[in-house]
C-alpha positions in Angstrom: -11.5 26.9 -54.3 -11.9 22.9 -54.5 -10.0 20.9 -57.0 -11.5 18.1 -58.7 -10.2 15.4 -61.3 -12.3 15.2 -64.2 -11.2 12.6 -67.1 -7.4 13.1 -66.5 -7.2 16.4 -65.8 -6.8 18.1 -61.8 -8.8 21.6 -62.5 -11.0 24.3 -60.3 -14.5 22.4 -59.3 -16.0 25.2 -61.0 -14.6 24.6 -64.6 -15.1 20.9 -64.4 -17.9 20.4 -67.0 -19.3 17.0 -68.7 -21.0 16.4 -71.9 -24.6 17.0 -72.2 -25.0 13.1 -73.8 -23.1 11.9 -70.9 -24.9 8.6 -69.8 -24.8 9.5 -66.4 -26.6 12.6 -67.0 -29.4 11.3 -69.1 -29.9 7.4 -67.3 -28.3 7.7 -64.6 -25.4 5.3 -65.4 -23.2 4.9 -63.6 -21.6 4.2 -60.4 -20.2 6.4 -56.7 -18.0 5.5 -53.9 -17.8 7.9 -50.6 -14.5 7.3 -49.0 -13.5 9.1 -45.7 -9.8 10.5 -45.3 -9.1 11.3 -41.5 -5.7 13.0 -40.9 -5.4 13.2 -44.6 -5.5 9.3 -45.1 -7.9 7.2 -46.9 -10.4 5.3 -44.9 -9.8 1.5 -45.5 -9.5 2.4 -48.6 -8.7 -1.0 -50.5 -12.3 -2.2 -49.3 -13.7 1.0 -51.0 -11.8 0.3 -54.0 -13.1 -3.7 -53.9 -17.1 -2.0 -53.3 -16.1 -0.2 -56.6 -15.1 -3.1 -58.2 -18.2 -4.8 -57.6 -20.7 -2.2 -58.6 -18.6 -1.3 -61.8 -18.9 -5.4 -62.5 -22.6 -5.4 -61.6 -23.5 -2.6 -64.6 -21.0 -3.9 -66.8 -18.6 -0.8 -67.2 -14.9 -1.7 -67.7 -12.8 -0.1 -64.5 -11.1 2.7 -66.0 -8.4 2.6 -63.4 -6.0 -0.2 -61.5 -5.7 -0.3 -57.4 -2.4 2.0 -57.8 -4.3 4.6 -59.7 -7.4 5.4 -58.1 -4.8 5.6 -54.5 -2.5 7.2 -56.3 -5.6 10.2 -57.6 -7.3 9.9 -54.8 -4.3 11.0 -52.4 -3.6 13.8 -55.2 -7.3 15.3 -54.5 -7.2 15.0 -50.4 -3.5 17.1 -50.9 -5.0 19.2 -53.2 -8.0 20.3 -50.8 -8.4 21.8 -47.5 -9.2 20.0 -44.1 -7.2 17.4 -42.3 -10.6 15.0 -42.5 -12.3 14.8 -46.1 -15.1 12.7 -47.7 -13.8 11.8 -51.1 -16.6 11.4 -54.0 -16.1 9.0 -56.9 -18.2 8.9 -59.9 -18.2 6.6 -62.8 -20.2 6.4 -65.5 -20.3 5.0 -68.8 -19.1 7.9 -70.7 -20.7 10.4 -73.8 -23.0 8.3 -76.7 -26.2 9.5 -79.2 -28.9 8.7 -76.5 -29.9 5.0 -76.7 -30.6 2.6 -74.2 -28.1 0.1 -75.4 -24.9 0.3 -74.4 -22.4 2.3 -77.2 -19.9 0.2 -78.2 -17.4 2.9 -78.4 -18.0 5.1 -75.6 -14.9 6.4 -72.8 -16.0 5.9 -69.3 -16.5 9.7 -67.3 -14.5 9.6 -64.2 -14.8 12.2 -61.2 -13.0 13.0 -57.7 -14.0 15.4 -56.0 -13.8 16.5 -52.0 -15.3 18.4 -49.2 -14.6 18.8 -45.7 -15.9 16.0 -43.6 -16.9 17.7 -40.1 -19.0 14.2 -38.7 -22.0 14.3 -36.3 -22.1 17.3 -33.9 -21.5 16.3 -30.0 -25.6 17.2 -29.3 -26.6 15.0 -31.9 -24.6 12.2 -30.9 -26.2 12.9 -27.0 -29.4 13.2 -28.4 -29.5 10.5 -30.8 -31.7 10.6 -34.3 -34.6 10.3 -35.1 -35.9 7.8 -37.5 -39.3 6.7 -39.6 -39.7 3.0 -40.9 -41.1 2.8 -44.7 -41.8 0.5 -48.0 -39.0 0.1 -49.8 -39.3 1.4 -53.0 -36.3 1.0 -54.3 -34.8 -1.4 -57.0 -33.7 -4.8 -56.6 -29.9 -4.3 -57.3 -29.6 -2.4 -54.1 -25.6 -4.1 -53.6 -24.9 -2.0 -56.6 -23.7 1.8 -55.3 -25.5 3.1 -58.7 -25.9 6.8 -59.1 -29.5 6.9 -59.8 -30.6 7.5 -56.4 -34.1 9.1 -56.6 -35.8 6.4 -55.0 -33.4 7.4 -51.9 -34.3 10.9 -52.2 -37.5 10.3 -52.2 -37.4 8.1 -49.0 -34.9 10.4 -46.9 -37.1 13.4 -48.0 -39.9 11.6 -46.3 -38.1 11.0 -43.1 -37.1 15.0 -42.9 -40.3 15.6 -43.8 -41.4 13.9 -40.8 -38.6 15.6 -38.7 -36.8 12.5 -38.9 -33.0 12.1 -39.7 -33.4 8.9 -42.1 -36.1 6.4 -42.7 -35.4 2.9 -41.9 -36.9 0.3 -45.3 -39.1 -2.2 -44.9 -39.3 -4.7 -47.6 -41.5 -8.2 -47.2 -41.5 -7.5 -43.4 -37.8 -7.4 -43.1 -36.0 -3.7 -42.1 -32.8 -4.1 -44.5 -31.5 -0.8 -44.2 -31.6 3.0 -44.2 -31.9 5.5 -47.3 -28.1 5.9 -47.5 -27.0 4.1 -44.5 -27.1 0.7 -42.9 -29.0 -0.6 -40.0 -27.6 -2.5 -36.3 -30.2 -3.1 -33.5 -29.0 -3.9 -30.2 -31.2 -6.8 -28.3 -30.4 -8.9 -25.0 -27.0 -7.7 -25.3 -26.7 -8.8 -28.7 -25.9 -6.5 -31.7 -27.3 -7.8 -35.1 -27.2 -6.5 -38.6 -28.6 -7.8 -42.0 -26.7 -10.1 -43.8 -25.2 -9.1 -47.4 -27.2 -9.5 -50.0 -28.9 -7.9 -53.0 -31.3 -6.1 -50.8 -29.0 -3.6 -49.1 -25.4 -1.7 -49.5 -22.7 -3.9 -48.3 -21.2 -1.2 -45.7 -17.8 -0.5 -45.5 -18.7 1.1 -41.8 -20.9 -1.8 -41.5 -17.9 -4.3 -41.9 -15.6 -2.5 -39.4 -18.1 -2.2 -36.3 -18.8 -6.3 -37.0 -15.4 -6.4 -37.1 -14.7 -4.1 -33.7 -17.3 -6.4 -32.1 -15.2 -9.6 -32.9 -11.8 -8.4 -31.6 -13.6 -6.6 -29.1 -15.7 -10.2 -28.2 -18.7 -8.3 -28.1 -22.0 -10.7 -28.9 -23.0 -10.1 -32.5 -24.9 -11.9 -35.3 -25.6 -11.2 -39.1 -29.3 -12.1 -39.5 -32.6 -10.7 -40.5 -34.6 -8.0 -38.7 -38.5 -8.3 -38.8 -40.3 -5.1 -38.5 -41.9 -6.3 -35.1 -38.0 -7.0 -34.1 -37.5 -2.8 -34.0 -39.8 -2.1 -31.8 -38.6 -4.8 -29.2 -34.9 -3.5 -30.0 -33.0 -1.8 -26.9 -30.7 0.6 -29.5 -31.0 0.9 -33.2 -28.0 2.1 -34.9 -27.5 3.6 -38.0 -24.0 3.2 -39.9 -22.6 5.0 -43.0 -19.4 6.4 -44.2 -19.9 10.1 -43.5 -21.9 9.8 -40.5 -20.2 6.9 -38.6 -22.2 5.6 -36.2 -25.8 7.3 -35.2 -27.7 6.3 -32.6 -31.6 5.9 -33.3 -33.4 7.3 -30.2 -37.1 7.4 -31.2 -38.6 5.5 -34.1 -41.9 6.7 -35.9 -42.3 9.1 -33.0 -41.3 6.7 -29.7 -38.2 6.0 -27.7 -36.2 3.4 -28.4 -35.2 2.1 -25.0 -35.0 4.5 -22.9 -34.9 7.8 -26.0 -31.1 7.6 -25.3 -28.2 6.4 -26.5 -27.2 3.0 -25.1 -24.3 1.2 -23.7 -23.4 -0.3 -26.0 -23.7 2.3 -29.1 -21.3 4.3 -26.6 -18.8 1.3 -26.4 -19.2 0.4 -30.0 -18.7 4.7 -30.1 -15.3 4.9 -28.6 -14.0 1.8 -30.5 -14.6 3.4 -33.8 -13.0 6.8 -32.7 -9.8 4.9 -31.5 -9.6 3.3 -35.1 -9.8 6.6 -36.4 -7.4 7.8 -34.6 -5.0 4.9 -35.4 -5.3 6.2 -38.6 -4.4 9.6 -38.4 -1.2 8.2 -37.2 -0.6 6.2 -39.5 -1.3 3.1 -37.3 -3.7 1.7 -39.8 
């Protein structure tokens, strides 16, 4: 039985329950973070806590919690639930008002933890690689925002397993930014590059630390714009995300990328990542 926090109260997931008015249930307002816990310890968790900030700043919701709370109920829900490595959900949202577009004046803010096991990408999968579509983006223009109403990216992602794909790669004005709910490396000459930040795409918290592995690591990398064309030269594509690590790409809208196998330096980039990790677990980190 999961426990979840629900507006100051730790309770069974099942009798957590929010008001039908809710904002987040009628416009979707509101904001989500997705913060791994490996070994029972928060995945760089003050960066989480700074995308929150952002996003809570960009729709204009006052942060119902300091630094020292949210670690403080965050830790309580990863002790409170089974498996040594968790994904931890955080929801936000404006709180309970008569339905009106305007903001209420008066209205609580709704906030939710809640956590499931975190199991990570299967050893065939990460031999095989994924595979991947490239698609319009549909999506808003406040894409830096982590809002909840994500039907755009449901949409997208449904059309990428609906092609047998794992995720579909978003084109918008020629340029790939990034995934349906993950960001986006390619691997050229030896040379790893990812879009730069911007309003266009999820700043990635994953995305930050393999830049950041590449630099200690002095592995070539650059944070620029991927044309369309640019995939199809690409020797790797990667695909980046919280829950989901690192992925490699192995065939895009039905051909191999490079040689429809995981590259070299996916596999470096690979190991780096599961050394931090396990830094973590030890308390290293």
């Amino acid at each position: 039985m999961s426990t979840v926090y629900l507006n100051g109260d730790f309770l069974p997931e099942e009798d957590a329950c929010v008001s039908v008015l809710d904002r987040g249930f009628i416009f979707g307002d509101g904001v989500y973070e997705v913060i791994p816990a490996y070994g029972r310890r928060p995945f760089r968790l003050q960066g989480h806590l700074a995308r929150l900030q952002d996003s809570l700043d960009g729709v204009r919701i006052p942060n119902p919690h300091t630094a020292e709370q949210w670690q403080y109920l965050i830790e309580k829900i990863i002790d409170a639930n089974e498996g040594e490595d968790q994904s931890v959900y955080l929801q936000i949202t404006r709180g309970a008002a008569k339905r009106d577009h305007a903001f209420p004046s008066n209205a609580t803010p709704t906030v939710l933890i809640m956590s499931s096991p975190l199991s990570g990408a299967g050893a065939e999968l990460l031999k095989s690689g994924v595979a991947a579509i490239t698609t319009e983006d549909i999506r808003w223009v406040y894409c830096h925002i982590k809002a909840i109403c994500l039907l755009p990216n449901v949409l997208l992602r449904q059309k990428a397993i609906d092609a047998q794909s794992a995720e579909a790669i978003l084109i918008r004005d020629g340029l790939a930014t990034e995934g349906a709910a993950s960001n986006l490396f390619i691997v050229h000459d030896g040379i790893i590059r990812t879009p730069s930040k911007g309003p266009l795409l999820l700043p990635g918290i994953t995305r930050d630390l393999v830049i950041e592995l590449a630099a200690q690591n002095h592995i070539p990398y650059e944070e620029a714009n991927i044309l369309e064309a640019d995939l199809t030269r690409a020797d790797e594509i990667w695909l980046t995300s919280s829950t989901k690590e690192i992925l490699a790409v192995t065939h895009l809208n039905g051909t191999p990328v490079g040689n429809g196998k995981p590259g070299p330096l996916w596999e470096r980039m690979y190991g780096l990542y599961q050394q931090y990790k396990q830094l973590l677990r030890e308390g290293k980190m």
